[in-house]
C-alpha positions as a Markdown table, in Angstrom:
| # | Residue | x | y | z |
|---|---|---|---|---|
| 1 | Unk | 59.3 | 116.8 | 60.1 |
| 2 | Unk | 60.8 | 116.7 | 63.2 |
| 3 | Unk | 58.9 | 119.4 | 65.7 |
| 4 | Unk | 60.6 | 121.8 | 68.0 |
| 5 | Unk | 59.5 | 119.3 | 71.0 |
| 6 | Unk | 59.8 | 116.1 | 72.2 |
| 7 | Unk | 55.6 | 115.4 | 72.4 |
| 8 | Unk | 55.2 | 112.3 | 70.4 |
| 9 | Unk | 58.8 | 111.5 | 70.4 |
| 10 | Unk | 59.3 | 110.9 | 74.4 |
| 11 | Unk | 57.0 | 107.6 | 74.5 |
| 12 | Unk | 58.0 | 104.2 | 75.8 |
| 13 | Unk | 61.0 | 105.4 | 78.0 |
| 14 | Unk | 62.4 | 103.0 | 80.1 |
| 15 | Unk | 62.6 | 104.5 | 83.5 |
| 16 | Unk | 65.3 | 103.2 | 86.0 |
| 17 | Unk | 63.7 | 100.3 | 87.5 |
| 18 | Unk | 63.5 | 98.5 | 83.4 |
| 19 | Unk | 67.2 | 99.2 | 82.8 |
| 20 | Unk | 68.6 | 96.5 | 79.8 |
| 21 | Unk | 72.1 | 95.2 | 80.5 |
| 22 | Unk | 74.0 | 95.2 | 77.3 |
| 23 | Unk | 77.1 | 92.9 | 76.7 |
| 24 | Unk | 79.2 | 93.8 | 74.1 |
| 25 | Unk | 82.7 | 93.7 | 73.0 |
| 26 | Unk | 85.0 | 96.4 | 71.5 |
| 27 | Unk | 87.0 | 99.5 | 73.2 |
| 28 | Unk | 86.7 | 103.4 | 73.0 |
| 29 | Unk | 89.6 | 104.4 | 71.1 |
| 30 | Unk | 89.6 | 108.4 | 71.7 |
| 31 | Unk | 90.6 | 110.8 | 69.2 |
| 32 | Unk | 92.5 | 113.4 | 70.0 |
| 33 | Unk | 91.7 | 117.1 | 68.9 |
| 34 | Unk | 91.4 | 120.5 | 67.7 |
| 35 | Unk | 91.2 | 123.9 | 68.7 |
| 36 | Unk | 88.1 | 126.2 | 68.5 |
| 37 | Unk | 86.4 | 126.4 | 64.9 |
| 38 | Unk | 88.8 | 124.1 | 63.5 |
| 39 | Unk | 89.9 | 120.0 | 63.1 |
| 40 | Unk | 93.0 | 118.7 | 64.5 |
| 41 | Unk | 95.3 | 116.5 | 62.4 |
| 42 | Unk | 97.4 | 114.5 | 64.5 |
| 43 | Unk | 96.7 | 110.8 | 66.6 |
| 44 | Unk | 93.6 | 109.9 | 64.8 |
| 45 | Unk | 91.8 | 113.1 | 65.8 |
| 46 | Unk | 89.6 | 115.2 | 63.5 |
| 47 | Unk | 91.1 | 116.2 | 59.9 |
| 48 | Unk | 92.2 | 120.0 | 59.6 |
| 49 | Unk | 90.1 | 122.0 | 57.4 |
| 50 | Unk | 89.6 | 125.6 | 57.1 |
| 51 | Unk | 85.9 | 125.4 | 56.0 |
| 52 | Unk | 83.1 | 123.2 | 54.8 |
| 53 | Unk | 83.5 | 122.1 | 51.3 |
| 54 | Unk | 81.2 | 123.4 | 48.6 |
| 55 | Unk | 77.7 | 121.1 | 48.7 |
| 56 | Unk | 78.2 | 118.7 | 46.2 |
| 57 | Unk | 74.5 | 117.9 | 45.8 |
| 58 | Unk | 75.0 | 114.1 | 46.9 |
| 59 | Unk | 72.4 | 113.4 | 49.6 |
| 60 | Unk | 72.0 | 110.2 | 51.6 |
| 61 | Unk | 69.1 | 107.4 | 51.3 |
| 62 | Unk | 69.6 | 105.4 | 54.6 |
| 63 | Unk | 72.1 | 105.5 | 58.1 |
| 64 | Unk | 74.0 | 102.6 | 58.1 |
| 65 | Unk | 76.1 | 101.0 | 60.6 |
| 66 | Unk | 79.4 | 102.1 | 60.6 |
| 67 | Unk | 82.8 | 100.0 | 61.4 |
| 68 | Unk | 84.4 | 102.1 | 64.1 |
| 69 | Unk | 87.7 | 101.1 | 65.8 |
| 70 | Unk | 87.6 | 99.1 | 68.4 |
| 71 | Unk | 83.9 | 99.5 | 68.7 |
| 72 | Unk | 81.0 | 97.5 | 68.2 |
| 73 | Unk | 78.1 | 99.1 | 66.6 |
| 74 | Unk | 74.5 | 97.9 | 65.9 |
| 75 | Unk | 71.1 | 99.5 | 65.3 |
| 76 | Unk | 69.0 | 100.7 | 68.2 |
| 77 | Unk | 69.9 | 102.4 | 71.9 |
| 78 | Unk | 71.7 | 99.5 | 73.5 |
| 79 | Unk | 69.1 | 98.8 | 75.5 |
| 80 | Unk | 69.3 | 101.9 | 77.9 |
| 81 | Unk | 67.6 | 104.9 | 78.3 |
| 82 | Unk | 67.5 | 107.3 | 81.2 |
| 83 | Unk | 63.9 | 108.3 | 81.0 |
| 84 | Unk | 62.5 | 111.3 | 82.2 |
| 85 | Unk | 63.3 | 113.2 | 79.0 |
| 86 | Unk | 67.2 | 113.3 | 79.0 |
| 87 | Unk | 67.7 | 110.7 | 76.4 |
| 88 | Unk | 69.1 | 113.5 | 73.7 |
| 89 | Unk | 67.5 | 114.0 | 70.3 |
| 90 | Unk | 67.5 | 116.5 | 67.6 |
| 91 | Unk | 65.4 | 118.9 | 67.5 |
| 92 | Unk | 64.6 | 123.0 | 66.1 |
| 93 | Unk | 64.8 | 122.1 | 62.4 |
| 94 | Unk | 61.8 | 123.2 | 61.7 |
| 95 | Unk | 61.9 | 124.2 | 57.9 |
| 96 | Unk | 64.1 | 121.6 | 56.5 |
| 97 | Unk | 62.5 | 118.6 | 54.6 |
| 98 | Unk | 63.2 | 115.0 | 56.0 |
| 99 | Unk | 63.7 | 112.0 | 53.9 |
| 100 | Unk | 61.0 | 109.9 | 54.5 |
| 101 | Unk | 61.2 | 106.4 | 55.2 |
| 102 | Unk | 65.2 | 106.8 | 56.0 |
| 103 | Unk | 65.0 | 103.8 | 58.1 |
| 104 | Unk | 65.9 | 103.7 | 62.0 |
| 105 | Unk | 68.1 | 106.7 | 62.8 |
| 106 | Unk | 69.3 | 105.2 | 66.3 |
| 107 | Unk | 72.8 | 103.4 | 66.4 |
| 108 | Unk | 74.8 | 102.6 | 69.6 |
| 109 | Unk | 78.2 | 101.6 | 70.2 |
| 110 | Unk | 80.0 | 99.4 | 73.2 |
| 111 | Unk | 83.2 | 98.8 | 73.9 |
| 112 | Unk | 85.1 | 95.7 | 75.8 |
| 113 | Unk | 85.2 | 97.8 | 78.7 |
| 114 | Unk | 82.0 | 97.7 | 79.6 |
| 115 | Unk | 80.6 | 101.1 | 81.4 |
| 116 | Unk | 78.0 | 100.9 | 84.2 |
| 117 | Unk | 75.8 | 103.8 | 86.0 |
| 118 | Unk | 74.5 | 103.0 | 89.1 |
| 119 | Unk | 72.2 | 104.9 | 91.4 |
| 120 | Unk | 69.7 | 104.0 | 94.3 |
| 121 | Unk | 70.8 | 100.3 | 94.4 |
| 122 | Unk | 70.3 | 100.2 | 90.8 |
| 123 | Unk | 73.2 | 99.5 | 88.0 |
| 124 | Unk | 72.7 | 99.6 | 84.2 |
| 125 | Unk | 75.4 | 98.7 | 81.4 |
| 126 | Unk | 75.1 | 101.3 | 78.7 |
| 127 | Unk | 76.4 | 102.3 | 75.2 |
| 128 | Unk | 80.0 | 104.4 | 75.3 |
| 129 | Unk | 77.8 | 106.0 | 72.9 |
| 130 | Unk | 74.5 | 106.9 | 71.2 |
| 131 | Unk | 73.2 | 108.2 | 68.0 |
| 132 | Unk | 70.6 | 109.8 | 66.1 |
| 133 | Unk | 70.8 | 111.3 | 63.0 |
| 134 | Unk | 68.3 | 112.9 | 60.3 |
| 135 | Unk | 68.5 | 112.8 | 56.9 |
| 136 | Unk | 67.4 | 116.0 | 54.6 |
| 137 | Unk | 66.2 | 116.7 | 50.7 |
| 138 | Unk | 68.5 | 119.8 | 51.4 |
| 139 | Unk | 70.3 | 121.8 | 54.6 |
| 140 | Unk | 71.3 | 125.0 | 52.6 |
| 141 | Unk | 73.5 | 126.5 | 55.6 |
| 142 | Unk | 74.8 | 123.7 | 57.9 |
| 143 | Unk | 76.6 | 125.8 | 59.9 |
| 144 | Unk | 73.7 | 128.1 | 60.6 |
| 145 | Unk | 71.2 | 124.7 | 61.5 |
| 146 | Unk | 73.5 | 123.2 | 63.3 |
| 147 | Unk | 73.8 | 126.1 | 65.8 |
| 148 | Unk | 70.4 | 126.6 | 65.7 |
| 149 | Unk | 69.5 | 122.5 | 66.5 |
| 150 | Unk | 72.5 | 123.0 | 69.2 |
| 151 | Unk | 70.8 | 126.1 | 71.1 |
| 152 | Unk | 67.2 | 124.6 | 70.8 |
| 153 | Unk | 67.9 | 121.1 | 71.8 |
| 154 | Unk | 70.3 | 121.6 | 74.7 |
| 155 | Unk | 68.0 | 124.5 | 75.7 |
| 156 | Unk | 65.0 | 122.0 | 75.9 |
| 157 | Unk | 67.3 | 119.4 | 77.7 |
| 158 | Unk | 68.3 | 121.7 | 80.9 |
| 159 | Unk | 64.3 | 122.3 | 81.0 |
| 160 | Unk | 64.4 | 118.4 | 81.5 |
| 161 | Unk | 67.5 | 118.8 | 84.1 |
| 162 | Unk | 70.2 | 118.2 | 81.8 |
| 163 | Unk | 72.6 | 120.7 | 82.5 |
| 164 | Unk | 75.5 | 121.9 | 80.8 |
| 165 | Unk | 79.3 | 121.9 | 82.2 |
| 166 | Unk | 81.6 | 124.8 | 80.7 |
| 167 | Unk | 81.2 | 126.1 | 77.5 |
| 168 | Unk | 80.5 | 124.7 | 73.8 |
| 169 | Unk | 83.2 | 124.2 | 71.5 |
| 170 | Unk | 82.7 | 124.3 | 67.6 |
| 171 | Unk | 85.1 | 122.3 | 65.0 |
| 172 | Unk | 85.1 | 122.2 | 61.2 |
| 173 | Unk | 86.2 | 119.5 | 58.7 |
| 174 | Unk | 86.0 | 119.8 | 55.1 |
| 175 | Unk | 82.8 | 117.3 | 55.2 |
| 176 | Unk | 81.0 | 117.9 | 58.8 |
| 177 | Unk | 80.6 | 120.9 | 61.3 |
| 178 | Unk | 80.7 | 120.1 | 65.1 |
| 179 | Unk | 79.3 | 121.5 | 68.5 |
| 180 | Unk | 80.0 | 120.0 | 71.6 |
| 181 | Unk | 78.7 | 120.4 | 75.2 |
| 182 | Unk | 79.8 | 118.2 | 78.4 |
| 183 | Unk | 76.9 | 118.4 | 80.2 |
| 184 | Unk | 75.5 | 116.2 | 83.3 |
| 185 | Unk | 72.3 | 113.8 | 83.3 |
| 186 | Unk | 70.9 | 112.6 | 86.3 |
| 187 | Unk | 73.8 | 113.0 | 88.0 |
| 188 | Unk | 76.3 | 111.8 | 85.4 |
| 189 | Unk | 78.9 | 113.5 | 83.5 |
| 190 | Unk | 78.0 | 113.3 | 79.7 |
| 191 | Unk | 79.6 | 114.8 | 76.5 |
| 192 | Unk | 77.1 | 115.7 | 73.5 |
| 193 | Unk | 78.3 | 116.6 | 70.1 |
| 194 | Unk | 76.2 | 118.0 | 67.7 |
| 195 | Unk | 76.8 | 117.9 | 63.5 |
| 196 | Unk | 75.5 | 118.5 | 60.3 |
| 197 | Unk | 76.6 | 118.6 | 56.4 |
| 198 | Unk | 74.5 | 119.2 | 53.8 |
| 199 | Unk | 72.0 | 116.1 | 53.8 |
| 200 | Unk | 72.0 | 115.2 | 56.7 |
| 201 | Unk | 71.8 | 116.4 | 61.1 |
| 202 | Unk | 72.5 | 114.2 | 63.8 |
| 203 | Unk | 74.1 | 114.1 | 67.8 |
| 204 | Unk | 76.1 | 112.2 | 69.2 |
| 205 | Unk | 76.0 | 111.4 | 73.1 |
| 206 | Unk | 78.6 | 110.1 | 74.7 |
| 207 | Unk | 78.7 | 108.4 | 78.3 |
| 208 | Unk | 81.4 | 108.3 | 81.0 |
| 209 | Unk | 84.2 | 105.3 | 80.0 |
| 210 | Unk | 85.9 | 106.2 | 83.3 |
| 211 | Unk | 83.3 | 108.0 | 85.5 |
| 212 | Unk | 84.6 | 111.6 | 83.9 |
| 213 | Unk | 83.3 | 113.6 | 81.0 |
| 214 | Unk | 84.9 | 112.5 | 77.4 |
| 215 | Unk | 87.0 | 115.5 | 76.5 |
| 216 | Unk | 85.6 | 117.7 | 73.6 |
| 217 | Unk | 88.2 | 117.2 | 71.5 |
| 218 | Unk | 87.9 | 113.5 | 71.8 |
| 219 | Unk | 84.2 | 113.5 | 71.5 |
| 220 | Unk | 84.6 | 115.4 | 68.5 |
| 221 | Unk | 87.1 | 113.2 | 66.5 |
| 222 | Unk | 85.2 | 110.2 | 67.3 |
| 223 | Unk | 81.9 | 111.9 | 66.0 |
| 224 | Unk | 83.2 | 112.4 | 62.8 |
| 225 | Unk | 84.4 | 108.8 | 62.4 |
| 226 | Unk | 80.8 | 108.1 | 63.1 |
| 227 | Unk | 79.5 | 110.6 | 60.3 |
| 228 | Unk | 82.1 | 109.3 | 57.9 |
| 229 | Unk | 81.0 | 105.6 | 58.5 |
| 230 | Unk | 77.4 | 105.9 | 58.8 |
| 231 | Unk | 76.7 | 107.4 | 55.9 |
| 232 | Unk | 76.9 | 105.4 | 53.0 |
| 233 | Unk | 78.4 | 106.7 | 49.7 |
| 234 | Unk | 75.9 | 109.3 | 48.9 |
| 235 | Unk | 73.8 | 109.7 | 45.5 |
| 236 | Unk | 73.1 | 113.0 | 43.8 |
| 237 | Unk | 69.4 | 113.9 | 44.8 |
């Protein structure tokens, strides 16, 4: 069960000085997007849907890796993590029973246009996104958790001195829920999207391909692509 804090879950952080380089190949290809509490439908962005489809009862055994356009994804962080507790997680689902043994719930993805944060003398190549995602016997209201993961989590983060840019914006597809935040970590301008169906919770972080936040709507639409590829074809539980 993940706990409402990051004790346990914080250990070997790489701090600044330990910053991986990460070649990869690939490009961000940005979705365009939607307006509050529901999906937009044109230039790839999110499909339009006016609620959350009935749970089917399927539930998911394992987070794959997903094909994403453009984009190069494999299983861990990409070698980069800020430290100092910003790296986001999930967390504030207390009550909902994980799937055990679910295997590794970090994916990154790069893109051919390599992004690169640099601070103090110091430069780092880095994902143009992260993952993690947690998979669940049952999430009864996924609207209703993923709100409450969103306030918890982000709450916890701007104790750790990631702080939030404007306001959150919420979408809805037939399959996923979304809430995203820009927000800024250690000085650089981040977009975080939060999701959930039925089985399964996860976030999404996304960092800057050209110095400036991803726009919501764009973070959004390329979220779902992620929930739709990462999750294999799901068996009723």
């Amino acid at each position: 069960m993940i706990i409402s804090t990051y004790q346990g879950k914080r250990a070997m952080r790489n701090k600044w000085g330990t910053l991986a380089a990460v070649i990869a190949v690939g490009v961000l290809a940005a979705g365009c997007g939607s307006d509050e509490g529901s999906g937009g439908d044109k230039n790839g962005g999110l499909p339009k849907a006016e609620k959350l489809a009935a749970d089917s009862g399927a539930r998911y055994k394992e987070v794959g890796v997903p094909s994403m356009d453009g984009m190069t994804c494999d299983k861990g962080d990409g070698g980069f993590h800020f430290g100092s507790d910003l790296d986001m997680l999930v967390a504030g689902d207390d009550g909902l029973s994980e799937i055990k043994d679910a295997g590794d719930d970090k994916i990154s993805c790069f893109g051919a246009s390599r992004i690169t944060l640099s601070k103090g003398g110091l430069s780092a190549t880095v994902p143009n996104l992260t993952t993690r995602t947690t998979l669940y016997d049952k999430v009864a209201d996924p609207a209703a958790a993923l709100h409450k993961v969103f306030d918890h989590t982000m709450h916890l983060e701007k104790d750790y001195g990631r702080n939030p840019v404007g306001s959150p914006q919420s979408f809805t597809t037939k399959d996923v829920v979304l809430k995203c935040q820009q927000n800024v970590a250690d000085t650089f301008p981040m977009t975080t999207c939060f999701w959930a169906n039925y089985g399964a919770i996860g976030v999404v972080d996304f960092f800057p391909p050209h110095g400036k936040h991803v726009p919501l709507d764009e973070a959004a639409a390329k979220t779902h692509q992620f929930v739709t590829g990462a999750l294999p074809a799901p068996q009723k539980h």
